[in-house]
N, C-alpha and C positions, 0 to 999 in steps of 0.2 A: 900677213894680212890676206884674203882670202879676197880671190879676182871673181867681182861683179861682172860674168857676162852678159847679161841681161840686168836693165836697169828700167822700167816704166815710168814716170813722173805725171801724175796727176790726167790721165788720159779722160778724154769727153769723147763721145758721140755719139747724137741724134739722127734720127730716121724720120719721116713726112709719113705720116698713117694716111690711109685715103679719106678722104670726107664723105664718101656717100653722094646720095640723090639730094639729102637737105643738111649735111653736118660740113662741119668744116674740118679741114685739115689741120691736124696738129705735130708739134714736135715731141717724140718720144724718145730718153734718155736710156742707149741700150747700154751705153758705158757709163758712168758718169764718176768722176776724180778719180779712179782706180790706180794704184801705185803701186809695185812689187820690184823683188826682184831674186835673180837667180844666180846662185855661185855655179862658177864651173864645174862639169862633172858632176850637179845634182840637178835631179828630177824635183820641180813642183806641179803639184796638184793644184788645177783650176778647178772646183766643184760645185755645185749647185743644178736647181732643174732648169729643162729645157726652156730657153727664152731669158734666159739671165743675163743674157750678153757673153759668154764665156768665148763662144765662136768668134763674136767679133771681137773680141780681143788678141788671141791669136792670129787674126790678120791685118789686125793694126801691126802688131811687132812686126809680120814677114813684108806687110807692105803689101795687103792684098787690099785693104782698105786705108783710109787717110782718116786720124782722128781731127775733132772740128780743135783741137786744144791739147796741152798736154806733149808731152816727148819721151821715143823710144831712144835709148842709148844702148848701142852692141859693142863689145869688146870697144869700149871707151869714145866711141863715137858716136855720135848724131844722128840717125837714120832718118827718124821721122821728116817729114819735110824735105825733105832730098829728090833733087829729080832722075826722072829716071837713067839717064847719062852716067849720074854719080852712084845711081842705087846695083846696077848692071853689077859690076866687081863684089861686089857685098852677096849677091843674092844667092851665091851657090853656098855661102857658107852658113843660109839659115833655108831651111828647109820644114815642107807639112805634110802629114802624113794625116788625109783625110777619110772622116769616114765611110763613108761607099767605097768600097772601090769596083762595085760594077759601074756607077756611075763616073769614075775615076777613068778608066780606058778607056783607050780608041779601040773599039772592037774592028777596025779593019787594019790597024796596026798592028804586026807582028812585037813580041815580049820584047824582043835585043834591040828592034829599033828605039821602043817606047821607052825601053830603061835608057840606055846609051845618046838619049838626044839632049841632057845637059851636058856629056861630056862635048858634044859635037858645036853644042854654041859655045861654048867657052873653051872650041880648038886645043883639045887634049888630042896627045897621041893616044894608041894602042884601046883602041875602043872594046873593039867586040873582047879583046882579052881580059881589060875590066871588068867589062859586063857580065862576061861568064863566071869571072870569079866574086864579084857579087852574086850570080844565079846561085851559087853552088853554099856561099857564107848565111842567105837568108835559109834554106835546109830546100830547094828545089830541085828537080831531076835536070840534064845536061838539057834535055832537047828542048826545054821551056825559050831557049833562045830563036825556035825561029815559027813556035805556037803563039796562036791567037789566042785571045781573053778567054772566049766561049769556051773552050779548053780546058778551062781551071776551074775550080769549087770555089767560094766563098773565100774560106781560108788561104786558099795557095794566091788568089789576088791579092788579098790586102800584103801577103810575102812580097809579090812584084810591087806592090805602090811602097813599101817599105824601101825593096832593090832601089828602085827610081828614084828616092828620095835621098839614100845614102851614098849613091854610086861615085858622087862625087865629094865625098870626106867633108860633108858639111859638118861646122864644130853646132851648132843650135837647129831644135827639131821638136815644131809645135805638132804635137800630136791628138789631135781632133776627135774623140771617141773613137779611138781607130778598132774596135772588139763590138761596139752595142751593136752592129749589124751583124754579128756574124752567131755560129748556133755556141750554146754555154760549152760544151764540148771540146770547141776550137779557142775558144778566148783564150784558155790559162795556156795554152801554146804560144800565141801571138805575143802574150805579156811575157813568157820567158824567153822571145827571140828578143822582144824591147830590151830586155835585161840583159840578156848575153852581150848583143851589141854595143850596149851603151858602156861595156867595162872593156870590149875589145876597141873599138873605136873612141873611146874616150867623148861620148858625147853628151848634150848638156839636153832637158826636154821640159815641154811646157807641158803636161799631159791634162788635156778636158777631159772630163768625167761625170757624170751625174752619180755612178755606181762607187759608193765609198768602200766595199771590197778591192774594190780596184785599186782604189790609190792606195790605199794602206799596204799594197802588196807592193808598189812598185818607185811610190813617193819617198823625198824626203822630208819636203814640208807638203805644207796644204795652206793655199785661201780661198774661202770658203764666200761665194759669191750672191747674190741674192738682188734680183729688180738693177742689175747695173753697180750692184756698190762690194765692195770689199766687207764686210761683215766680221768675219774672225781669220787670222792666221798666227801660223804656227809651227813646231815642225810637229810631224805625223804622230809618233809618241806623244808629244803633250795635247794635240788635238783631240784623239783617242779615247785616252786618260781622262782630260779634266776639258771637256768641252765647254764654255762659258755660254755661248750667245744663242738663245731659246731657238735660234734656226741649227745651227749646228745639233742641237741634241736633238732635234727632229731630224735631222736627215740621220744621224746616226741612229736613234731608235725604229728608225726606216727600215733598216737593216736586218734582212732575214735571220732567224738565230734559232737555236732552242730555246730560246727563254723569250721568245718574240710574243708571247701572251703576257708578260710582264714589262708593262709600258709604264712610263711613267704619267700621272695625271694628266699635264699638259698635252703629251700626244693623244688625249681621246677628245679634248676641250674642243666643241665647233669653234668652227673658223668662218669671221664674218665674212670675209668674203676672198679674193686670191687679188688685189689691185694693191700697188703702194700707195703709201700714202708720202704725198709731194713734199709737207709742209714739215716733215719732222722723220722721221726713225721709216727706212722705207718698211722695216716687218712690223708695221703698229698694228694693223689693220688685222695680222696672222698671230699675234703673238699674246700669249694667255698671260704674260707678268706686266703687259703693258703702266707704266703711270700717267698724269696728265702732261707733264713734260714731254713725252715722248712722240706726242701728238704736233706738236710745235719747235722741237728741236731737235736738229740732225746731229745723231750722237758723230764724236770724234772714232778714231782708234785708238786705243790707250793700251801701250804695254803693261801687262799685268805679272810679269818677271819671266823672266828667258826667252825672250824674244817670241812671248804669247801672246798679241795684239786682240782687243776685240771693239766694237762699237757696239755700246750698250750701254743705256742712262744705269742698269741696277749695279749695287755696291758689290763685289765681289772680295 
């Protein structure tokens, strides 16, 4: 039987938009029911565009945020809801690797400290000798231990926010577009340091992504996000392959290619407008095979065989 480390249950949560000079304030759903979950030692892909809520999902699980509803379960426990007294002993072993990471450092903090100060709250011996052997395992030069941010490129940062993240053998690690800020150049490095790591250290990842190159290189599954809701999932091969839900085949016909002047119909169809629709299916509003159901009712997920989920009134 294969160990659930990550387990989501039906997660919610709303944000207070501003009202303006004459509108009023409303509640908007950046999560809403979202369910997954992750076996150990696999990578899934959280995907969809910016504003989906995928961010905030990843800090529902670490506990950067509180969902309004809904429960995170880690290696068989309870997180969500948890105070912080009780969340303390848990939190070195889920870790996030965000994406800035100029905005990530203390630029007046030297690397050894900034890496080495989870070891220092959770009173580990032999610090600075961890650290340097983290400096050395992310592919970094020795003297990064007592250089400042301003020091490093792009690429050799997001290396230290990776150092700092794993230094202390975290087993789960929500990684937050950790490549869209960096040049195309450096990405498929950082993706194969994720990789290397994640078979040396045996680690589990949530990885966000907007860029479906990306996960297909580094995922094992994929859920495929959209307006707050889970949409389609699957694992990567059969997402690929046999994409079902008219968002999925758009973000994959997204996808640069040589044959990218061969779209299919629906990616050229205008699109009314980019808002969900509350009352029913949130891509009604985007989606070219719409019916009149789909306007009034929130489709379910339905496995459609091998653990291929999608939500979508059409018959497949």
């Amino acid at each position: 039987m294969n160990n659930k480390l990550i387990v989501v249950k039906d997660i919610k949560k709303t944000f207070k938009t501003a009202g303006g000079f004459f509108g009023q304030a409303k509640s908007v759903y950046a999560v809403n029911r979202v369910s997954f979950e992750i076996e150990e030692g696999k990578t899934l892909g959280l995907v969809g565009e910016s504003g989906c809520g995928k961010t905030t999902v990843g800090k529902i699980i670490v506990n950067l945020e509180r969902p309004d509803s809904g429960q995170v379960v880690f290696n068989g426990k309870k997180i969500s809801g948890l105070a912080e007294k009780e969340l303390r002993p848990l939190r070195n072993n889920m870790q996030i690797i965000f994406q800035d990471p100029f905005a990530s450092l203390n630029p007046r903090i030297r690397i050894g400290k900034a890496i080495g100060e989870t070891l220092k709250i959770y009173g580990v011996s032999d610090i600075e000798k961890k650290v340097r052997a983290m400096i050395k395992e992310v592919g970094l030069p020795e003297d990064t231990y007592y250089r400042y941010p301003h020091e490093f490129s792009g690429g050799q940062r997001q290396r230290i926010c990776i150092a700092r993240a794993l230094v202390g053998r975290p087993k789960f690690v929500v990684c937050d577009e950790p490549i869209s800020s960096l040049d195309v150049s450096i990405q498929s490095q950082i993706i194969n340091l994720l990789k290397d790591l994640k078979k040396a250290l045996n680690l589990t990842y949530l990885f966000i992504s907007h860029d479906l190159r990306v996960v297909k290189n580094i995922c094992d599954n994929i859920s495929v996000m959209y307006f707050g809701n889970i949409v389609e999932e699957g694992t990567t091969e059969e997402i690929f392959a046999m994409p079902l839900h008219p968002y999925t085949r758009l973000l994959i016909a997204s996808v640069p290619s040589m044959g990218a002047g061969k779209k299919e119909k629906y990616f050229n169809r205008p699109i009314d407008n980019k808002t969900a629709n509350a009352g029913g299916c949130a891509f009604y509003t985007r989606c070219p095979n719409r019916q009149d159901k789909c306007a009034g009712e929130i489709p379910e997920l339905v496995d459609r065989g091998k653990g291929h989920r999608v939500a979508c009134h059409l018959n497949y």
